[in-house]
C-alpha positions in Angstrom: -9.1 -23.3 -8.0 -9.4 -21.4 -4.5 -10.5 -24.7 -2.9 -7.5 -26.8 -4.5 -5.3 -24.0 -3.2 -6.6 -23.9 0.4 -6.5 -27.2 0.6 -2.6 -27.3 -0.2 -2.2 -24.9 1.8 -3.4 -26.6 4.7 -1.9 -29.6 3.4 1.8 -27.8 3.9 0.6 -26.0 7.3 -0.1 -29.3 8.7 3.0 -31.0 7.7 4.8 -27.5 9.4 6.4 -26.7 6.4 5.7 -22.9 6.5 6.9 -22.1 10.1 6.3 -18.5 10.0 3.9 -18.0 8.2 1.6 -15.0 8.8 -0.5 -14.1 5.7 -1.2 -15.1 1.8 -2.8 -13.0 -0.6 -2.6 -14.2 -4.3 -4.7 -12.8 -7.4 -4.7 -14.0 -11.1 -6.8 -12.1 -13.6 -7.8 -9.7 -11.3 -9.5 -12.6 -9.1 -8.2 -13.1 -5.3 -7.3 -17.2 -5.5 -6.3 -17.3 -2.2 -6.1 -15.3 0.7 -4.7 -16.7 4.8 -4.8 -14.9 7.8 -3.1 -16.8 10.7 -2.1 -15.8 14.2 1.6 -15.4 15.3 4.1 -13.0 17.2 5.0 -9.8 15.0 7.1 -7.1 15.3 6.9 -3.5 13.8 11.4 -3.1 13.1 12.6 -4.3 16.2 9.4 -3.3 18.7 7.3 -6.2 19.6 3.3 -6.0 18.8 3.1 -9.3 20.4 1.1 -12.3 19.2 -0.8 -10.5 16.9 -4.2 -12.2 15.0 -4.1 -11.5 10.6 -6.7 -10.4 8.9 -7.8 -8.6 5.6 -7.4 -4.8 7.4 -4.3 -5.3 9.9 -1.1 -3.7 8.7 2.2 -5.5 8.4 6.1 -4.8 7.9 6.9 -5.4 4.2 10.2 -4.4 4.9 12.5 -4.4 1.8 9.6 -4.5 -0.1 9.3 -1.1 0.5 12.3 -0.9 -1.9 10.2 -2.1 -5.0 7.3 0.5 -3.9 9.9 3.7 -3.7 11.2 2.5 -7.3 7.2 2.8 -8.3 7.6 6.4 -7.0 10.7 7.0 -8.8 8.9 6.2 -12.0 5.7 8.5 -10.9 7.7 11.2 -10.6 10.1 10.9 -13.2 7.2 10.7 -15.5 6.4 13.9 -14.0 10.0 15.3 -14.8 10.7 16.4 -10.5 13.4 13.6 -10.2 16.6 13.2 -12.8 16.9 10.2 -15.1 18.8 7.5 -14.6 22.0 8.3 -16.5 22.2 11.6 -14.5 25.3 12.4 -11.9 24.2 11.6 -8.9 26.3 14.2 -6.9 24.6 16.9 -9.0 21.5 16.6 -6.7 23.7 16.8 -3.9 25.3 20.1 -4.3 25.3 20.5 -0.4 28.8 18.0 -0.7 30.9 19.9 -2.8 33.9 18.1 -1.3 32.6 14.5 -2.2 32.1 16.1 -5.7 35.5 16.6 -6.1 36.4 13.3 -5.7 36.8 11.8 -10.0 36.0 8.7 -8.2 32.3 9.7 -6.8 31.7 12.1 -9.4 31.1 8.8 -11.4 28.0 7.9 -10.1 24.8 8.4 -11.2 21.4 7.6 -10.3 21.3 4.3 -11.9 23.9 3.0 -9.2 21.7 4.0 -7.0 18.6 2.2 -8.7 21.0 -0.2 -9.3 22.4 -0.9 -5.9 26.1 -0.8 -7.7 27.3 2.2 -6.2 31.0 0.3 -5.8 31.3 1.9 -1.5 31.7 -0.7 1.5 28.4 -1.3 2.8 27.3 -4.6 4.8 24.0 -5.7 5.5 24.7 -9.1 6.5 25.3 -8.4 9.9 22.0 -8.3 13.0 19.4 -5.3 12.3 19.8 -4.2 16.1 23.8 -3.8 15.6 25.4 -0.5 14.6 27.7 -2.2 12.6 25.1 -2.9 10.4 25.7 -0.3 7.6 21.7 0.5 7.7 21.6 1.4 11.1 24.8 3.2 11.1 23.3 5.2 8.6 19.9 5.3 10.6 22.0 7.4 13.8 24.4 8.8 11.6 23.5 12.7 11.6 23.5 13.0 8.2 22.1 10.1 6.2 22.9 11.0 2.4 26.5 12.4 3.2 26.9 9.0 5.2 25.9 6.6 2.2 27.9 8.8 -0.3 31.0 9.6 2.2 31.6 5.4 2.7 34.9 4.4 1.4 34.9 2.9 -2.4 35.7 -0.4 -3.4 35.5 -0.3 -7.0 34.4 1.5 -10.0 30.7 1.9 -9.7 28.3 -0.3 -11.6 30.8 -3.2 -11.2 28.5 -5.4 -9.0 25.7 -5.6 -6.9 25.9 -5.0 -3.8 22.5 -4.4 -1.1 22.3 -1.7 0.1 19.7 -0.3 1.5 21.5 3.5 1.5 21.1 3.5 -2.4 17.1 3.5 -1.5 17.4 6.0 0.5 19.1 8.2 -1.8 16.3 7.6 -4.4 13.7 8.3 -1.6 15.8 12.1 -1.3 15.4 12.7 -4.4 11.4 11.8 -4.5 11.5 14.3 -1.9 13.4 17.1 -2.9 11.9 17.0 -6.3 8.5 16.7 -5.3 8.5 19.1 -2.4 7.1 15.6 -0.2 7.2 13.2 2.0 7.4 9.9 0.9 3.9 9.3 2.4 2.5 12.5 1.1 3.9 11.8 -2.2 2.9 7.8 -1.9 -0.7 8.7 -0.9 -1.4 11.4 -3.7 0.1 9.6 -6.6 0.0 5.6 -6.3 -1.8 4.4 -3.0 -5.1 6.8 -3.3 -5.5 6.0 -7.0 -4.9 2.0 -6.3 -8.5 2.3 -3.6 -5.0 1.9 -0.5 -6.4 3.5 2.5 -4.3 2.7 5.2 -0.8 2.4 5.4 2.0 3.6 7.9 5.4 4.7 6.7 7.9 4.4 9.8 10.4 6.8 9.9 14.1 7.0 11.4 15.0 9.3 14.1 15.2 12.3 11.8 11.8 11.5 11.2 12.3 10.5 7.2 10.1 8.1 6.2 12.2 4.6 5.6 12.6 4.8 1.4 14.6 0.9 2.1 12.0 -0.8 4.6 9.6 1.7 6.2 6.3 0.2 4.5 3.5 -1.5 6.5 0.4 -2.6 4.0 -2.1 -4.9 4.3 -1.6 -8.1 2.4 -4.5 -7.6 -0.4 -2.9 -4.2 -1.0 0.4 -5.6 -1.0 -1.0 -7.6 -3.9 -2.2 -4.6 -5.5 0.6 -3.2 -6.4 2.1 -6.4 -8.0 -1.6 -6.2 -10.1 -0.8 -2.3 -11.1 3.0 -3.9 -12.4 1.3 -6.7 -14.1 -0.7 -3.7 -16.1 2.5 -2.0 -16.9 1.2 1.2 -14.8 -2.2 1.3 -15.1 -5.3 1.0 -12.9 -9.3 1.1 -14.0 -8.4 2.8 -17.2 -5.9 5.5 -15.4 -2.1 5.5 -16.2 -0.4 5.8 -12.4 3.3 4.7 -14.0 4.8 5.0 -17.1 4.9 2.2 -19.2 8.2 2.7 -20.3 9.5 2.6 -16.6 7.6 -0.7 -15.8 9.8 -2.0 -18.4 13.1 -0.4 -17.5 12.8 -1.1 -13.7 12.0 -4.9 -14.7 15.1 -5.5 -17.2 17.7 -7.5 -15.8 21.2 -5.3 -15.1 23.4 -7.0 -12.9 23.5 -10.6 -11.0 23.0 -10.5 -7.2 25.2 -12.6 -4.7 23.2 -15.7 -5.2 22.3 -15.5 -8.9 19.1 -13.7 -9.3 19.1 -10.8 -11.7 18.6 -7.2 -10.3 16.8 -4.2 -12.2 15.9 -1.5 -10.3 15.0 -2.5 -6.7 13.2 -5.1 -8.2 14.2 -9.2 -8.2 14.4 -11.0 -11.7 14.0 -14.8 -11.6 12.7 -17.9 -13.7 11.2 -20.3 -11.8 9.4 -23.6 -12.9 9.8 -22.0 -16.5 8.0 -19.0 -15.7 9.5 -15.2 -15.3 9.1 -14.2 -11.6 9.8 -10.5 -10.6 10.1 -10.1 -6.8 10.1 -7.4 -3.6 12.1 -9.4 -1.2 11.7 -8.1 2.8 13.6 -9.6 5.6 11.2 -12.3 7.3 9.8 -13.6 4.5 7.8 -10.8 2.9 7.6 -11.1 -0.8 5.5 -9.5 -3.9 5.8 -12.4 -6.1 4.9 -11.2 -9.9 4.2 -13.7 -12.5 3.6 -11.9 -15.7 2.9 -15.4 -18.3 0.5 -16.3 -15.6 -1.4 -12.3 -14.6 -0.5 -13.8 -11.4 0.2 -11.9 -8.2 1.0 -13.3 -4.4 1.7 -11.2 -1.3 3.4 -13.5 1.7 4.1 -11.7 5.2 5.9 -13.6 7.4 7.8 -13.6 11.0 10.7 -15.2 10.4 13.2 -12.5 11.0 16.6 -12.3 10.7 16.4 -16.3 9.9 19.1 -17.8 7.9 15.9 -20.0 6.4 13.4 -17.0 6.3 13.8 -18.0 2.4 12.2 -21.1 3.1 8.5 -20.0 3.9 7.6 -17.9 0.8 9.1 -20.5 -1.5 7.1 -23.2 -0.1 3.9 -21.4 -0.1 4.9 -20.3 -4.1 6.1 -24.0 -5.1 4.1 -26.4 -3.4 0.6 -24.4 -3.0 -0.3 -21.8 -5.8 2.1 -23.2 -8.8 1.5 -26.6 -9.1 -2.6 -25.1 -9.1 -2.4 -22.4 -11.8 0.6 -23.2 -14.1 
C-alpha cells in the first residue's frame, strides 16, 4: 500500500495538481502509509521563514487546527472537573463583566456557543489576516480580548447558526486557563502532548503573550497525525485514558451546519465523503487532520497556500485522488 500511495502521489505532483503542497502524513491501524516532505516558502502567521526544506522534525503552522486540539483540552480538563460543562452560562466565568451580565441577551449564552461557534455577535473572518478589520486581529490588539469577543454587538439569539469565529476559541482557551491555573502550553504539555511521546511544539502567542487557543499551534506532521490516532481511540493512548470517552463522542456529534454545508460539533468538522464519515481540523493554507473512523485512518496535510480562495483544493486532492482510492 505505501508504494501505490507514493506513486499517486507523485502521479498528482507531476500533473501540478497539489500546488502548495508542503507535507503528508497518513496512518491506518497504527501504521504510517505515507509520509512527504517537500520544499517550499512558509510562513510562521504573517512572518516569513523563507523557502523552508520539510522533514519528519521541522515544525509547522496548523493554524485552525489548533481549534480541534484546544477542544481535546477542553475535554482533559473537564474530565478533571477545572472547566464548566457545556450547558453552563458562559458569563458566570466572567464575573470581571458584570455590565455584559446584565444584558438578558448575553446572559443567554453558555459554553456550548462557544464550543459551538453559535454565539449569535457580529464577527467576520472573511476579510485578509494582516487587516484590522478582521474580527481576529481586532481582537488580537484589542486590550482586552474576552470583554472584546463578548462586548461585539448581537445578531441573533445564540445557538441560531454557525458562525467562525475564532473568539469563541479563545474563550474556551480562558477557561482551560483559569481553571487549570495554566498556560495553554503548560496545560497541553502535561496532559495530552507528553503522554502522546509530542516533544516539540511551539504555541505562538498574541501581544499579551496568551498562547493562540484559535491558531497558535505549530506540530510536526507525524504528530499532527497523532492526535487524529488518539480520536480514532476515543481518548486513549498505549493502554492510558488521556480524554474522556464520553467527550470524543460529544465533540464529534453533529450540532449545527456551517456556511457551506458541513456539520459542526465542537471545533471539530463533520463530513461524508465517498461514503465514509470524515471528521476534520481545518487551518487556513491547507492544513487539515483528516479522521476516518470506518477506515482507523488518519492523514495530516500542511500546506502554503494561504489566504487562497482555492487553499481547499490541495488537501482534497491529496485525500481523493492519492490515499482513498488505495485504502477504501
Amino acid at each position: 500500500m505505501t508504494t501505490q500511495l507514493r506513486d499517486r502521489l507523485d502521479e498528482v505532483l507531476r500533473a501540478d495538481q497539489v500546488g502548495g503542497l508542503h507535507t503528508v502524513a497518513a496512518v491506518r491501524g497504527g501504521q504510517t502509509v505515507l509520509e512527504y516532505y517537500g520544499t517550499g516558502d512558509d510562513f510562521a502567521w504573517g512572518d516569513s521563514l523563507g523557502v523552508v526544506e520539510f522533514g519528519p522534525g521541522v515544525l509547522h503552522d496548523i493554524r485552525s487546527v489548533t481549534k480541534s486540539v484546544t477542544v481535546l483540552l477542553y475535554g482533559i480538563a473537564l474530565g478533571e472537573g477545572l472547566v464548566p460543562p457545556p450547558a453552563e452560562p458562559l458569563l458566570q466565568r466572567f464575573p470581571q463583566y458584570l455590565d455584559l451580565a446584565a444584558d438578558p441577551r448575553r446572559a443567554r449564552l453558555t459554553v456550548e456557543h462557544a464550543l459551538t461557534m453559535s454565539l449569535g455577535v457580529e464577527w467576520r473572518e472573511d476579510l485578509p489576516y494582516n487587516s484590522p478589520a478582521n474580527a481576529e486581529i481586532a481582537m488580537e490588539l484589542a486590550p482586552d480580548r474576552c470583554r472584546y469577543i463578548l462586548d461585539r454587538p448581537i445578531l441573533e439569539p445564540p445557538g441560531t447558526r454557525w458562525t467562525y469565529c475564532g473568539g469563541a476559541t479563545a474563550l474556551l482557551g480562558r477557561l482551560i486557563a483559569d481553571g487549570t491555573g495554566q498556560s495553554l502550553p503548560q496545560y497541553a504539555q502535561a496532559m495530552l502532548f507528553g503522554p502522546l511521546g509530542i516533544g516539540s511544539f511551539e504555541w505562538m502567542t498574541g501581544a499579551d503573550a496568551v498562547a493562540s487557543a484559535a491558531s497558535g499551534l505549530r506540530l510536526a506532521p507525524r504528530d499532527l497525525a497523532r492526535l487524529g490516532e488518539l480520536v480514532l481511540a476515543e481518548g486513549t493512548w498505549d493502554g492510558r485514558r488521556i480524554v474522556p470517552a464520553d467527550w470524543i463522542h460529544a465533540m464529534l456529534q453533529p450540532r449545527l451546519q456551517t456556511s457551506w454545508g458541513a456539520q459542526y460539533g465542537y471545533q471539530w468538522y463533520i463530513e461524508s465523503i465517498e461514503g465514509h464519515r470524515l471528521v476534520a481540523g481545518m487551518g487556513n493554507g491547507g492544513q487539515r487532520l483528516f479522521v476516518l473512523p470506518d477506515l482507523d485512518l488518519t492523514v495530516a496535510i500542511t500546506a502554503g497556500n494561504y489566504d487562497d480562495p482555492d487553499q481547499w483544493r490541495t488537501p482534497l486532492t491529496v485525500l481523493q485522488r492519492v490515499i482513498l482510492p488505495a485504502t477504501a
